[in-house]
C-alpha positions in Angstrom: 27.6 24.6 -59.5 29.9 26.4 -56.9 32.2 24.3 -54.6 31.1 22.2 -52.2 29.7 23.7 -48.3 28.6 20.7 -46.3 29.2 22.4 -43.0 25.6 23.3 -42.5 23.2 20.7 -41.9 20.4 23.1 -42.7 21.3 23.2 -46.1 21.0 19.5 -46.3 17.3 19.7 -44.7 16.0 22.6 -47.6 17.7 20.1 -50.1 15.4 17.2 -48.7 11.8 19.5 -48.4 12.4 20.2 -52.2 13.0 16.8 -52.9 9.6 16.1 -51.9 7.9 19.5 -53.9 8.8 22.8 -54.9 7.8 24.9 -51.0 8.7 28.4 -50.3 11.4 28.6 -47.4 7.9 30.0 -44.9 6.8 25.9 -45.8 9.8 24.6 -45.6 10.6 25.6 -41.7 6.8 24.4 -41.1 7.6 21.3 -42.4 10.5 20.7 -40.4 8.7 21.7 -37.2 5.7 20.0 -37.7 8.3 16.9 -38.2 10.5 17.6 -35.5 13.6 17.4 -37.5 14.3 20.9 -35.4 15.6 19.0 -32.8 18.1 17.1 -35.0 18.8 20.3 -37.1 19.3 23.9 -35.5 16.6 26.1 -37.2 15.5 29.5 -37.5 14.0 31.8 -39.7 16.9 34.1 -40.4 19.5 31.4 -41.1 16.9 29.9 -43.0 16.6 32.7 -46.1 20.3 32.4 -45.7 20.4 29.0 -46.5 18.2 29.4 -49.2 20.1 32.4 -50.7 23.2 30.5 -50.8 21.4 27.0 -52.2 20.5 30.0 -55.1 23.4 31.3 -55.5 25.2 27.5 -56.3 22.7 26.1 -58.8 21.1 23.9 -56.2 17.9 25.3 -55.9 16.1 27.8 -58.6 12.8 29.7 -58.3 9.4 28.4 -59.6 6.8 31.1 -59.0 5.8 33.6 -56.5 2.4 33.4 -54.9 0.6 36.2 -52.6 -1.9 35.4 -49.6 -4.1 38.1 -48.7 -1.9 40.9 -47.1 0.8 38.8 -47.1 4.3 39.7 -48.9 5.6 37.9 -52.4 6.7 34.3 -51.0 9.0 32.8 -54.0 8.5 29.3 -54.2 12.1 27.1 -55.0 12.2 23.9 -56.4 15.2 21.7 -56.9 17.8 21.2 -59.7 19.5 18.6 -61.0 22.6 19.4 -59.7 21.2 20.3 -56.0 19.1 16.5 -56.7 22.6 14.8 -56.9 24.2 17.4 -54.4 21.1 15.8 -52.1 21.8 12.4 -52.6 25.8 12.4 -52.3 25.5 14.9 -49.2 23.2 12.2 -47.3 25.3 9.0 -48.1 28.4 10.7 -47.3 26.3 10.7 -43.9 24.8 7.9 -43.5 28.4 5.6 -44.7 30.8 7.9 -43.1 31.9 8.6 -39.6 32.9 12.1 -39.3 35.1 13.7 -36.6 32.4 15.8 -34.1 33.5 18.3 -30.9 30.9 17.8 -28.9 31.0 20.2 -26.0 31.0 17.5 -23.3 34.0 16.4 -24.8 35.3 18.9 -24.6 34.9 19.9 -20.5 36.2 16.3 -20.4 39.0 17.1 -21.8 40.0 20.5 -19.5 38.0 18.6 -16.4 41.2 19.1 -14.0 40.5 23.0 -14.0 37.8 22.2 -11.7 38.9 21.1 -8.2 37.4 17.0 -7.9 34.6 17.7 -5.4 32.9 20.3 -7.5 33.0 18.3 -10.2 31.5 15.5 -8.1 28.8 18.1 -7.6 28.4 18.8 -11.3 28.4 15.1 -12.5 25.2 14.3 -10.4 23.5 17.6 -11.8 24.3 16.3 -15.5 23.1 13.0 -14.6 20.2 14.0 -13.0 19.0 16.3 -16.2 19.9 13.1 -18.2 17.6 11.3 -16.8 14.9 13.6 -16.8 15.9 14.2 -20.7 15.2 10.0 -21.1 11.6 9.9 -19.1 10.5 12.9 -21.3 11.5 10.8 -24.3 10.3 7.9 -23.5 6.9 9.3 -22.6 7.1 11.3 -26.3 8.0 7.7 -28.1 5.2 5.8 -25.8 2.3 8.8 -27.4 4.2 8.2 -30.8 3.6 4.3 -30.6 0.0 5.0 -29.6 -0.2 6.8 -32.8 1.2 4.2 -34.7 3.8 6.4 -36.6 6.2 3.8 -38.2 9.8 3.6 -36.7 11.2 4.8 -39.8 10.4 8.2 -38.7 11.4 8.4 -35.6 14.2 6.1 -35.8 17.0 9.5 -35.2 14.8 10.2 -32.0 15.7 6.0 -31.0 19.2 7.6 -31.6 19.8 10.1 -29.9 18.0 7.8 -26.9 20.3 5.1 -26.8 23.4 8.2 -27.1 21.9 10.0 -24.0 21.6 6.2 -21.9 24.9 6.0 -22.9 26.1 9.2 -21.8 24.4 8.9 -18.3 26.1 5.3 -17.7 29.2 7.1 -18.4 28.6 10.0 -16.2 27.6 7.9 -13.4 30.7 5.8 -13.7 33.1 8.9 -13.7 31.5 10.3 -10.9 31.8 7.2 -8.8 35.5 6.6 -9.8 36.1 10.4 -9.0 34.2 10.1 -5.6 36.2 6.7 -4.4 39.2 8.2 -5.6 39.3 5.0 -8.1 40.2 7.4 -10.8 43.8 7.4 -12.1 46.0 11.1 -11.5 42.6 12.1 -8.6 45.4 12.1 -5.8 47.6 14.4 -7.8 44.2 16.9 -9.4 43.1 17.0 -5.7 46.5 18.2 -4.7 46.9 20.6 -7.2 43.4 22.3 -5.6 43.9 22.5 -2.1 46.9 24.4 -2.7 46.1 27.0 -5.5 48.4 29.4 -6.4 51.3 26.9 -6.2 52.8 26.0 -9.5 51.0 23.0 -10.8 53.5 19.9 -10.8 53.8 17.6 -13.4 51.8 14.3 -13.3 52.7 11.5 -13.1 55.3 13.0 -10.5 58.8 11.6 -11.6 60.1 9.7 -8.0 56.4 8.5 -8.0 56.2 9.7 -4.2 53.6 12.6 -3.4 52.5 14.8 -6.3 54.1 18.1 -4.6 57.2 19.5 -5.7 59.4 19.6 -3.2 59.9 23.8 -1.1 
């Protein structure tokens, strides 16, 4: 078996079809959409045979058989190995027990938000929050139909997750934008400077007499 590639969750996903049977990578994406599991895991067909190429190509996964449907082409059918059965197992609980360094994109306008001058942030905040919370009452009405049909938590459970992640997320925005919009936040006297005079050289903050943020002309 090759070295270890955990960077694609994908990967993970074929692993955990062929745990369950031997599928052709045509069944496998079915599986996964029919499940949802495409909204935890980015899919599509091309990265797919990729996937499943690779898997090949490490001793994780080996063909079975081919079968043939009508007109349709040769679809090989993979099952799993031994090696890609313990590659499976130590790949999930490494998930499951570990918490692993992520760069969410949010983060990361967080992190250059002072580009922005305040009040269009302001602007942007209540957008995000608003799209939040139309994100939540969508779920919420999916999880109600999913109660209805009596589909045991287990199986939704990473839908329950990314639920409470997305509440969280709107609490925070909400926050932000009202500290922004008070001027409660910390440094929002000296980011508010810096943009109604652009094209000035951006002082340093905090400013070092701790008087107005502007250097002095």
């Amino acid at each position: 078996m090759g070295p270890r590639n955990r960077s694609n969750p994908l990967a993970l996903a074929v692993l955990i079809c062929l745990y369950e049977r031997p599928m052709h990578p045509y069944e496998v994406a079915t599986t996964l959409r029919q499940r949802n599991k495409h909204e935890s895991v980015r899919l599509n067909y091309g990265s797919l045979y990729g996937v499943v190429a690779s898997l090949e190509k490490r001793g994780l996964i080996a063909p079975t058989e081919t079968e043939r449907s009508g007109r349709l082409p040769e679809r090989t059918i993979y099952a799993l190995t031994d090696a890609g059965r313990i590659e499976m197992h130590d790949w999930l609980t490494d998930l499951v027990s570990t918490p692993a360094k992520e760069y969410p994109e949010f983060e990361t306008a967080l992190s250059f938000l002072p580009a922005l001058p305040p009040d269009d942030v302001v602007a942007l905040l209540g957008e995000r929050a608003t799209r939040l919370e139309f994100e939540l009452a969508q779920r919420a009405a999916a999880r109600e139909l999913v109660e209805k049909q009596r589909l045991p938590r287990l199986f939704w459970i990473e839908d329950e997750f990314r639920s409470h992640l997305l509440e969280t997320e709107l609490a925070y925005v909400r926050e932000l934008l009202r500290d922004i919009s008070s001027g409660a936040l910390e440094g929002a006297a000296w980011w508010r400077e810096v943009h109604e005079h652009p094209g000035d050289t951006v002082p340093p903050f905090p400013p070092d007499d701790g008087s107005s943020p502007r250097p002095a002309s």
